[in-house]
N, C-alpha and C positions, 0 to 999 in steps of 0.2 A: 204756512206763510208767517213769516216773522210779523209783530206790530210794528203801526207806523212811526216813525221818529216824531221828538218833540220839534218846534221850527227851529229852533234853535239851534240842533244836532244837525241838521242839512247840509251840505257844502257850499260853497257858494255859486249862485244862482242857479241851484238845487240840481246842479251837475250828480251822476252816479258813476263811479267806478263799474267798468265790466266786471270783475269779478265777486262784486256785493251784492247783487242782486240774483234771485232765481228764477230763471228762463222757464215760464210755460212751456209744456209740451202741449202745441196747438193741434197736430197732427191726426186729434179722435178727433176733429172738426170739419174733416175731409168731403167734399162736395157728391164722394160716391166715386172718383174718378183719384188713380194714381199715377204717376209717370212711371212710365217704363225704361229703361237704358238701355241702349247697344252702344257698348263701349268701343266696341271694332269699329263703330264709322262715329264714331266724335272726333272730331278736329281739333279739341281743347282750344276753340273763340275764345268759352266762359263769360258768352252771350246770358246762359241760362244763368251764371253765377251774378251778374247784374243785373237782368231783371227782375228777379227771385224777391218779391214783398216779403216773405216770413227769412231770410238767411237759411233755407235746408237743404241747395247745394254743395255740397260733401268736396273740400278740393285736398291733395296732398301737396301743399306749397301753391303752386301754380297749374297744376294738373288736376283736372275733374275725372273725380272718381266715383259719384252716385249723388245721387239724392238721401237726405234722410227723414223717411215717412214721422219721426216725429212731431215735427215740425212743418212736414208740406201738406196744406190745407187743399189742394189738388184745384190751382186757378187757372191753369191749362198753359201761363205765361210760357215756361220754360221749352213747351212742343212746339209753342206756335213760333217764338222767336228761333229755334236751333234749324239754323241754314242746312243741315244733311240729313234732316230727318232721324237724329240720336236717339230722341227723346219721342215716345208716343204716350198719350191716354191711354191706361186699361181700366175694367172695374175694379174697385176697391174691395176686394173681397174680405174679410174678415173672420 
C-alpha cells in the first residue's frame, strides 16, 4: 500500500478518483457462507446488484453474470432480496 499523501496533495475536499486508489480484496473475510448462482432462473432485476454493501455483483453492461467471491463477504443480502430464488447460501469451503 502506497504512503499517505501530504494534505496538501489531496484534491479538493479530499475527493479520490476511482482509479487511484487500491481495492481491498475483502472476500477472505467471508462469514463461512457464499452465494451460489443459478443463472437459468435470474430475471436480471439486479436487485442483488443494489443491495450488494461490498460492489461483488459481477454485471456484463446491464446483465448479471455472477458474484465475485473476492470481494463478497457472504452477508446473505443478495439470497434474501432475489425475488426467484437465483441466489442461495452455500458453505464456504476453502
Amino acid at each position: 500500500m502506497r504512503g499517505l499523501s501530504d494534505w496538501n496533495e489531496l484534491g479538493v475536499g479530499g475527493a479520490v478518483s476511482p482509479g487511484a486508489v487500491e481495492q481491498p480484496h475483502t472476500g477472505s473475510w467471508r462469514t463461512g457462507l457464499r452465494p451460489a448462482v443459478d443463472l437459468s432462473r435470474c430475471v436480471n432485476c439486479l436487485l442483488c446488484w443494489l443491495y450488494c454493501p461490498d460492489s461483488a455483483v459481477e454485471l456484463d453492461g446491464t446483465v448479471f453474470t455472477g458474484i465475485d467471491l473476492d470481494f463478497c463477504k457472504g452477508c446473505e443480502l443478495c439470497a434474501e432480496i432475489c425475488p426467484v430464488d437465483a441466489i442461495r447460501m452455500v458453505d464456504d469451503v476453502t
